[in-house]
C-alpha positions as CSV (number, residue, x, y, z in Angstrom):
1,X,7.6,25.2,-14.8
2,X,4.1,25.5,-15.3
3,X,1.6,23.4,-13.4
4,X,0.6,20.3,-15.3
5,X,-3.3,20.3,-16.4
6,X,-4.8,18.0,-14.0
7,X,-7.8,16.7,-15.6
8,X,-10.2,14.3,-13.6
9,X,-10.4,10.7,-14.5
10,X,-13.6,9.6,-16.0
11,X,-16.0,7.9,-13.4
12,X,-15.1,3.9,-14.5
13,X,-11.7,5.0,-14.3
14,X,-11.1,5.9,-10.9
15,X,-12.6,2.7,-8.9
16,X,-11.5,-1.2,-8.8
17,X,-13.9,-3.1,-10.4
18,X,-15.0,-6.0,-9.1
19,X,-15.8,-9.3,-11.1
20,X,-17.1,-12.8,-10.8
21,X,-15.4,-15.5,-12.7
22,X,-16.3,-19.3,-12.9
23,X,-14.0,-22.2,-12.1
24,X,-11.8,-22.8,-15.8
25,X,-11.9,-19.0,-16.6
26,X,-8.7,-17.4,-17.6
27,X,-7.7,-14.0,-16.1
28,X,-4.3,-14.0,-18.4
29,X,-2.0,-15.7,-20.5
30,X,2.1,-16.2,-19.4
31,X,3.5,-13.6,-22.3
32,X,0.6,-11.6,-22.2
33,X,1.0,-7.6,-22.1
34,X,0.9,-6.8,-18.0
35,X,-2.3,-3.9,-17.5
36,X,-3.6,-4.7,-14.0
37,X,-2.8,-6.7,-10.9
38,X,-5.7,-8.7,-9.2
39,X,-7.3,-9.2,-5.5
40,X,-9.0,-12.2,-4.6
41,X,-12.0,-11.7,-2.8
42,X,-13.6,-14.9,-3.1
43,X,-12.6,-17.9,-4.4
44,X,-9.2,-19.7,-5.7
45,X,-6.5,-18.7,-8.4
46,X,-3.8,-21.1,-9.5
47,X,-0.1,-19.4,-11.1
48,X,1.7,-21.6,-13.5
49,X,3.8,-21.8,-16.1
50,X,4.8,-23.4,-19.3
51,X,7.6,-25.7,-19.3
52,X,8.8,-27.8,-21.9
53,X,5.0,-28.3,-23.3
54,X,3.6,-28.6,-19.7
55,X,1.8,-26.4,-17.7
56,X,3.6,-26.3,-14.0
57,X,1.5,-25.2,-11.0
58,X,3.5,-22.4,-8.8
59,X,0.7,-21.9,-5.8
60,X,-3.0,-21.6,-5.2
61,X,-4.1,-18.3,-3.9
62,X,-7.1,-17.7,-2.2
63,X,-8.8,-14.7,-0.2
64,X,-7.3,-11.5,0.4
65,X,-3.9,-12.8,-2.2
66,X,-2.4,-10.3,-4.6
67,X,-1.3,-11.7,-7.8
68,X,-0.5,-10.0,-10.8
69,X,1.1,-7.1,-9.0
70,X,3.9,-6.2,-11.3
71,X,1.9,-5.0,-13.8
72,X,1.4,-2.1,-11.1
73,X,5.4,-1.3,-11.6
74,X,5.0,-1.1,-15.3
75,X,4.6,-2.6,-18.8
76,X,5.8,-5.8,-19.9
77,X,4.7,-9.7,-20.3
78,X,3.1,-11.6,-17.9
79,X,5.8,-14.6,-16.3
80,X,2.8,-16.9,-15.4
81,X,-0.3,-17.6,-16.1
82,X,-3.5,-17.1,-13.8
83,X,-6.6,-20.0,-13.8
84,X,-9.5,-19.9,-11.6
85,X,-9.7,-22.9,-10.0
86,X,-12.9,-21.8,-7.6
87,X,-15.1,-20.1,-8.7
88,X,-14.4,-16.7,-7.1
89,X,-14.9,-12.8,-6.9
90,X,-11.7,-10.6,-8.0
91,X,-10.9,-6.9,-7.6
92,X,-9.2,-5.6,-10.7
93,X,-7.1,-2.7,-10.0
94,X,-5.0,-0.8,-12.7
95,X,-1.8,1.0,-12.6
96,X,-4.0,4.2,-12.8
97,X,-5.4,3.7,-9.4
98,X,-2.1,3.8,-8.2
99,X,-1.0,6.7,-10.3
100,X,-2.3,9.2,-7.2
101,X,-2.5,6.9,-4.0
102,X,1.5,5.6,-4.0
103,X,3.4,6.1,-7.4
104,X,3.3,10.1,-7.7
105,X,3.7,10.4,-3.8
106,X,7.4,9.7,-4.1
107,X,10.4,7.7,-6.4
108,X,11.5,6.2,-2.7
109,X,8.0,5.0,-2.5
110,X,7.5,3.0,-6.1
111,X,11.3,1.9,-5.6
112,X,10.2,0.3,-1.9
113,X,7.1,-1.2,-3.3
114,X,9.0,-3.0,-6.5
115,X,11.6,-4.4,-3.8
116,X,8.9,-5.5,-1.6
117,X,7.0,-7.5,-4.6
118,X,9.7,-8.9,-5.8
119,X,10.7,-10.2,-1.9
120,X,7.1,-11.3,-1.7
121,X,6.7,-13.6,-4.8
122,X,10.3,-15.3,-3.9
123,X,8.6,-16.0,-0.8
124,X,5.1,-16.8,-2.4
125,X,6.3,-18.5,-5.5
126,X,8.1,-21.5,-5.6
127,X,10.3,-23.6,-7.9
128,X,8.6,-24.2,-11.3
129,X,8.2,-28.3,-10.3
130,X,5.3,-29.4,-10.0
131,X,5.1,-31.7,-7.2
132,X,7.4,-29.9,-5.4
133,X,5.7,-26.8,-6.0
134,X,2.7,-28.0,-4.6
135,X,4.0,-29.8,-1.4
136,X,6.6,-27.0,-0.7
137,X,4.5,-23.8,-0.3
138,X,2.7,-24.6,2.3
139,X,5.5,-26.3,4.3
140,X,7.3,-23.1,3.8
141,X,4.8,-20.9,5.3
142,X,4.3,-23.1,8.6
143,X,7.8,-23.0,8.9
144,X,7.4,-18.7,8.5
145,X,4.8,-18.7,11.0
146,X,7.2,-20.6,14.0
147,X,9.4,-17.8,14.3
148,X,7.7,-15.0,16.3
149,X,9.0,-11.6,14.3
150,X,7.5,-13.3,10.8
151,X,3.8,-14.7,12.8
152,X,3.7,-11.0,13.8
153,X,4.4,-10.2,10.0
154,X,2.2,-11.8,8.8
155,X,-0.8,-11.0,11.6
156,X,0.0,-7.3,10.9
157,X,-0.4,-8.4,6.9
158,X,-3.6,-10.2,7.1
159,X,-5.4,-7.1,8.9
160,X,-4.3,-4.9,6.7
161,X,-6.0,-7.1,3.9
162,X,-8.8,-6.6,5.4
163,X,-9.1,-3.2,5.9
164,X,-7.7,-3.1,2.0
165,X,-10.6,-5.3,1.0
166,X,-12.9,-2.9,3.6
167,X,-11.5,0.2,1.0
168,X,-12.0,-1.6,-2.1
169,X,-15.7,-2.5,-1.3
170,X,-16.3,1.2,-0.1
171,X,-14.7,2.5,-3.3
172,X,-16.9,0.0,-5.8
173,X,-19.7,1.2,-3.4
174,X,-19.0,5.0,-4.1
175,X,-18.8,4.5,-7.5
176,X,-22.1,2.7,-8.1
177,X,-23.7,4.8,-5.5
178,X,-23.2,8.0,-8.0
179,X,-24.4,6.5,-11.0
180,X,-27.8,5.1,-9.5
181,X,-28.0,8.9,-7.5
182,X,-28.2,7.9,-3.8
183,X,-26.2,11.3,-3.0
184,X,-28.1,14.1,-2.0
185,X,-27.3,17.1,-0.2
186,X,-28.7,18.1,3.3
187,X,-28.9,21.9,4.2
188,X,-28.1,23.3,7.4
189,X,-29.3,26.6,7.7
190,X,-26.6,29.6,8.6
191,X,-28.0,32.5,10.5
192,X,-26.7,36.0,11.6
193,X,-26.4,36.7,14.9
194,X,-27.8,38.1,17.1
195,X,-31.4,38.5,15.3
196,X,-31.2,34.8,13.6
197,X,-31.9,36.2,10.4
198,X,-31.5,33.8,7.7
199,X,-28.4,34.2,5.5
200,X,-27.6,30.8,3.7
201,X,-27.2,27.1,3.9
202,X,-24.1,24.8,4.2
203,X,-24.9,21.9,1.7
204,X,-24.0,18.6,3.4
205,X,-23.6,15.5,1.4
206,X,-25.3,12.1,2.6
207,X,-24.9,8.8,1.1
208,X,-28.7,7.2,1.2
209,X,-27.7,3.3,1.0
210,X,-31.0,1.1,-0.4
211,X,-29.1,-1.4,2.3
212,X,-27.3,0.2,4.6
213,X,-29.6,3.6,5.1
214,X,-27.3,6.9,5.5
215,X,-23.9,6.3,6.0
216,X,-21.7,9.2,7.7
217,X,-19.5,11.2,5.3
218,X,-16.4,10.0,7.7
219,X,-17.1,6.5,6.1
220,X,-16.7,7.4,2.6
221,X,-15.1,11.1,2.3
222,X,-11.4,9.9,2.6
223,X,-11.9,6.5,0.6
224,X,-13.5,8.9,-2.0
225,X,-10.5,11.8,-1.9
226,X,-7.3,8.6,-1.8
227,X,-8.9,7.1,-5.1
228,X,-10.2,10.5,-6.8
229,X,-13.7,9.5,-6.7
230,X,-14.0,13.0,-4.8
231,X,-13.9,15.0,-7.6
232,X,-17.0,13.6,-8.9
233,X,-18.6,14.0,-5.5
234,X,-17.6,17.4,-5.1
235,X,-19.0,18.3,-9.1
236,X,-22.0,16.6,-8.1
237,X,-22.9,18.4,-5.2
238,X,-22.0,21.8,-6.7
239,X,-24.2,21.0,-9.5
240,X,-27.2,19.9,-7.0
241,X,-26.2,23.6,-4.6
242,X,-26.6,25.9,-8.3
243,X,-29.7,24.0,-8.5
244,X,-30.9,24.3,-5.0
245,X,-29.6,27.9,-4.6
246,X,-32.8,29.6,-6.9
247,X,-35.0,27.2,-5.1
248,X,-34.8,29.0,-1.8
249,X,-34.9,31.9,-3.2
250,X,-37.9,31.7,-4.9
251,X,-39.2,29.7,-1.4
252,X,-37.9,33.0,0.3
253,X,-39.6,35.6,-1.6
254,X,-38.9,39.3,-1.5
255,X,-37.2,39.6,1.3
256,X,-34.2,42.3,-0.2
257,X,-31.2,39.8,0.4
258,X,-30.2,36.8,-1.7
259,X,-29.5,33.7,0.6
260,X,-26.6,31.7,-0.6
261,X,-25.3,27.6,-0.5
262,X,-22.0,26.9,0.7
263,X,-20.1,23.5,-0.6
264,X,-17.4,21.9,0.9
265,X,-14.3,21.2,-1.7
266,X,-11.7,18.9,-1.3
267,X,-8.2,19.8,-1.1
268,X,-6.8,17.2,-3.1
269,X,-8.0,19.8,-6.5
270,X,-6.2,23.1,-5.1
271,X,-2.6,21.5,-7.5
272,X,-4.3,22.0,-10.5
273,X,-4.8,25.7,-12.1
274,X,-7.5,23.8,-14.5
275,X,-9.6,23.4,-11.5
276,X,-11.7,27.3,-11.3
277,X,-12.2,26.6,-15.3
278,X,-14.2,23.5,-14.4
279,X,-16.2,25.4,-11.5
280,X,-16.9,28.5,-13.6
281,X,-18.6,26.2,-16.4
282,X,-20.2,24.8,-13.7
283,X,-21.9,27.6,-12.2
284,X,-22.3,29.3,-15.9
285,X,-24.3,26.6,-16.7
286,X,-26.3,26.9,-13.7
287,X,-27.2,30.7,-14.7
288,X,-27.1,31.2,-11.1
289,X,-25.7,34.4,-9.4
290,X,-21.9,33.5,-8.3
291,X,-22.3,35.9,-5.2
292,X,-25.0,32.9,-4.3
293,X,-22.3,30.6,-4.1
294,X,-19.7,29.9,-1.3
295,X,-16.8,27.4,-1.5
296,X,-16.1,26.0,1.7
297,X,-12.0,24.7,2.0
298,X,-9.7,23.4,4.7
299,X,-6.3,24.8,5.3
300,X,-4.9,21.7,4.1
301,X,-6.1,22.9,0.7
302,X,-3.6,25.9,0.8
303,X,-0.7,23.5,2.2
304,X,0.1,21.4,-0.5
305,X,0.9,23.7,-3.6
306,X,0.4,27.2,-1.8
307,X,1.4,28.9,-5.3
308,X,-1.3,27.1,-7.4
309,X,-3.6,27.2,-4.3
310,X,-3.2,31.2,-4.4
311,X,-4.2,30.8,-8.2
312,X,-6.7,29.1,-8.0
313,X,-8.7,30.9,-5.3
314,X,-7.9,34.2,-7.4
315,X,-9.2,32.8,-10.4
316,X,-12.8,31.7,-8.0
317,X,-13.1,35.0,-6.9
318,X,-12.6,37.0,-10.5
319,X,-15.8,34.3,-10.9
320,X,-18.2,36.1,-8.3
321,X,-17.8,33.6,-6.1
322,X,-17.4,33.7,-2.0
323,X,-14.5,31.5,-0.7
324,X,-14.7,30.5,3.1
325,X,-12.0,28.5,5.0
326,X,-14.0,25.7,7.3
327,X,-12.6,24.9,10.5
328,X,-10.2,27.4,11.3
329,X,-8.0,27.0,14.0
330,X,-7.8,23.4,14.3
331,X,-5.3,23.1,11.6
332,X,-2.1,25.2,10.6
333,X,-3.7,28.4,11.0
334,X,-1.2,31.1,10.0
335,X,-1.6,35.1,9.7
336,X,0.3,34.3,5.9
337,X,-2.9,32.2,5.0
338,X,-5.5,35.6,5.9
339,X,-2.9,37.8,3.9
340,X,-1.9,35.6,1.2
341,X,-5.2,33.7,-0.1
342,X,-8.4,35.4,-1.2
343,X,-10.5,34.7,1.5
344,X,-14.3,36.4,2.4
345,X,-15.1,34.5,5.4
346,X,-13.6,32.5,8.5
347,X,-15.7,29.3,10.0
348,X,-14.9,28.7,13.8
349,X,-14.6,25.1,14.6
350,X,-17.6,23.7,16.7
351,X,-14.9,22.6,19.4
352,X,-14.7,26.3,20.2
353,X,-18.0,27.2,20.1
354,X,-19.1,24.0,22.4
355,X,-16.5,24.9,25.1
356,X,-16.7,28.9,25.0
357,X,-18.2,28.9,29.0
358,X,-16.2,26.0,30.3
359,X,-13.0,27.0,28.9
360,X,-11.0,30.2,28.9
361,X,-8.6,29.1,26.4
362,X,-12.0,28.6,23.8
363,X,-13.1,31.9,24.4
364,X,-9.7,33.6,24.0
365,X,-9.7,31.8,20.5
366,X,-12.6,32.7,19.5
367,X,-12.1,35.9,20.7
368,X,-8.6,36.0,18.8
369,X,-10.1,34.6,15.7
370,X,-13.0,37.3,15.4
371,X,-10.1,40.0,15.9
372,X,-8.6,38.2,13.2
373,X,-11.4,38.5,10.8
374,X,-12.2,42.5,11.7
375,X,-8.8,43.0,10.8
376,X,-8.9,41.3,7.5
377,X,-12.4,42.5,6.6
378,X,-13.5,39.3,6.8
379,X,-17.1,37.7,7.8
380,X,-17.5,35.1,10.6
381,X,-19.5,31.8,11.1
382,X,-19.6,29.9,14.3
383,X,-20.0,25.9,13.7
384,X,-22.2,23.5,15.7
385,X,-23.9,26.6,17.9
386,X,-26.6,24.9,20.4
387,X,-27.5,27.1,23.1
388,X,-28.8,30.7,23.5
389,X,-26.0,31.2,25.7
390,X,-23.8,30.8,23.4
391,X,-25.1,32.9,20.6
392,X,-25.0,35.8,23.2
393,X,-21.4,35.3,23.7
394,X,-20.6,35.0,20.3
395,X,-22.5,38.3,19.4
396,X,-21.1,40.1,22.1
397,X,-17.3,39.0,20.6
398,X,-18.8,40.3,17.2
399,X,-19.5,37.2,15.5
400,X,-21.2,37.5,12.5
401,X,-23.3,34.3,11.7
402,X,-23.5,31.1,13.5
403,X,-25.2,27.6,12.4
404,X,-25.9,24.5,14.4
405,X,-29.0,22.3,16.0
406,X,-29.9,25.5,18.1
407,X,-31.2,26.7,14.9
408,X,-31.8,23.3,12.6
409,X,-30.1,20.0,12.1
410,X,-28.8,19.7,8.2
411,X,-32.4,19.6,6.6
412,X,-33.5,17.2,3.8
413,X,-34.2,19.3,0.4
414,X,-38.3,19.0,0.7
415,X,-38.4,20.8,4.0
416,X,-36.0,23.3,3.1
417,X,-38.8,25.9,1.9
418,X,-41.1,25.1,4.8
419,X,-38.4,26.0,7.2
420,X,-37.6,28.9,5.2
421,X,-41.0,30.2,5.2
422,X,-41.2,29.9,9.6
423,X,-38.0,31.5,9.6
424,X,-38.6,34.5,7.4
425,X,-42.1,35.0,9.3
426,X,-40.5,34.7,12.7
427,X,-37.1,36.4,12.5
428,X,-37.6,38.7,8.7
């Protein structure tokens, strides 16, 4: 069966938004159709429900409480009916947001989670009586918390609510952060070795806060990738390389090689054949040389669908375009991956590199991998390079290129063509 057309959600779609509603406002209607699930971040919710003419209280939520949720399982009317009774700040998260991060991951999965609702509101929810309702609930949770297995339940459930909420912030923050353009790519230069000629530029992304100042990719790289937000990072930074790539070489001059920007892709787009379309009329548009550009992936890229993966990098390099797998060796390397993927270059890991003279085990990996690459016809770059000492080692294995603070920390764009300039007139 042919790989379904994986087409990327549109940027409003793929975050939870967060809103502010005042004491009286309300989110839904008992009966109404169920289209999203709700977490407080602020603030107080009451649940009730019509009985005979009268509206009956079922519990008052409050920070870090899920209500709603079902709608998250599928279709169908609301059973209650949500008031804000405090005025209060709510995450509103649609079944789509799920779609990637639990329901397509596995039928077990969406069968545990409708079980463990369903457990959860009989515990939550109590009796449609009002008084009792009221008095009942929280009786029933100091009772929960006296026996030791559910107070560590329930410990081990209020952390995770916060790191939840933690994700849910990030992921509003990621959102907003791309549509006021505080992303920006930083270029560290890649040299060959051993005459430190410049070749290229890996283009780093960095997230300039107006608050927070730069905030490491580690932060918001795998919120980004576990609610698809990455694929409009990833877009966006291949749009700003096309761009950047004709900058440096006009900066660069006649110098009778064409420099090229490497950008890092993430793996979760290698199960959708659709995905080298969107890059080719990305770079088309750009009118910039494909043989400028390098795709940086992981071997986890090429683990997931290995059939689509093998399509997809085929369809890439019938583009012009250079593919190079980033940190090899840390991961599942395999011989099958070299022989089975179009693949032009091989990145050592910086662990390597940093441990070549204190370890023998580094250097016979290195060594191995560089073997590796001859074999295959492939070119080389050494990660996170910072002494002299090593770039002699690594030349004398037959490395090709190398980057890393020995030559330049990942450089903002406006000193790009300065350093370009020193380089050329120091090195050619």
């Amino acid at each position: 069966m042919k790989n379904p057309i994986k087409r990327p959600p549109p940027l409003k779609d793929t975050h939870q938004l967060r809103n502010s509603y005042p004491k009286g406002h309300v989110l839904f209607h008992e009966r109404d159709e169920r289209d999203c699930a709700y977490i407080i971040e602020k603030g107080e919710v009451e649940i009730s429900v019509q009985k005979d003419g009268k509206r009956i209280p079922l519990v008052r939520l409050s920070e870090g409480e899920v209500f709603g949720e079902t709608a998250l399982l599928g279709p169908g009317p609301r059973s209650a009916t949500a008031i804000v009774t405090e005025d209060c700040e709510v995450f509103r998260i649609s079944p789509h947001a799920l779609h990637d991060r639990i329901m397509h991951l596995d039928p077990l999965v969406g069968l545990l989670m409708s079980l463990l609702i369903n457990r959860y509101r009989q515990w939550r929810y109590v009796p449609p009586d009002a008084a009792a309702a009221m008095n009942a609930l929280p009786q029933a949770r100091e009772n929960l918390k006296q026996v030791d297995r559910a107070d560590d339940f329930l410990r081990a459930l209020n952390k995770q609510r916060e790191v939840a909420l933690k994700e849910l912030r990030m992921a509003q923050e990621i959102t907003q952060a791309i549509e006021q353009d505080q992303f920006s790519p930083h270029l560290q230069p890649i040299v060959s070795l051993p005459d430190q000629k410049l070749v290229g530029f890996e283009a780093l992304i960095r997230w300039h806060h107006p608050e927070k100042g730069m905030i490491p990719p580690m932060e918001f790289i795998p919120v980004a990738e576990r609610t698809n937000v990455v694929w409009h990072l990833d877009m966006l930074m291949l749009r700003r390389a096309c761009r950047v790539v004709q900058e440096i070489q006009k900066a660069a001059g006649d110098i009778g090689r064409k420099l090229y920007v490497s950008v890092n892709l993430s793996g979760v787009h290698f199960d959708s054949e659709e995905f080298a379309t969107q890059i080719d009329s990305i770079v088309k548009e750009s009118h910039v040389d494909p043989a400028q550009i390098v795709l940086e992936i992981t071997e986890s890229a090429l683990m997931g669908n290995p059939t689509v993966a093998e399509k997809v990098l085929t369809d890439l390099k019938k583009q012009g375009l250079t593919i190079a797998l980033d940190d090899f060796g840390t991961g599942y390397s395999s011989l099958s991956y070299l022989h089975r993927f179009s693949i032009d270059i091989l990145k050592i890991d910086r662990a390597f590199v940093q441990d070549i003279h204190r370890n023998s085990k580094s250097l016979d990996v290195v060594r191995a991998i560089v073997s590796l690459a001859k074999t295959f016809n492939l070119s080389i770059v050494a990660e996170g390079v910072e002494s002299r000492n090593e770039i002699y080692s690594l030349a004398g294995l037959g490395c090709n290129n190398g980057q890393g603070y020995f030559f330049s920390k990942p450089l903002p764009i406006d000193e790009v063509p300065g350093f370009i300039k020193e380089s050329i007139a120091k090195h050619g």
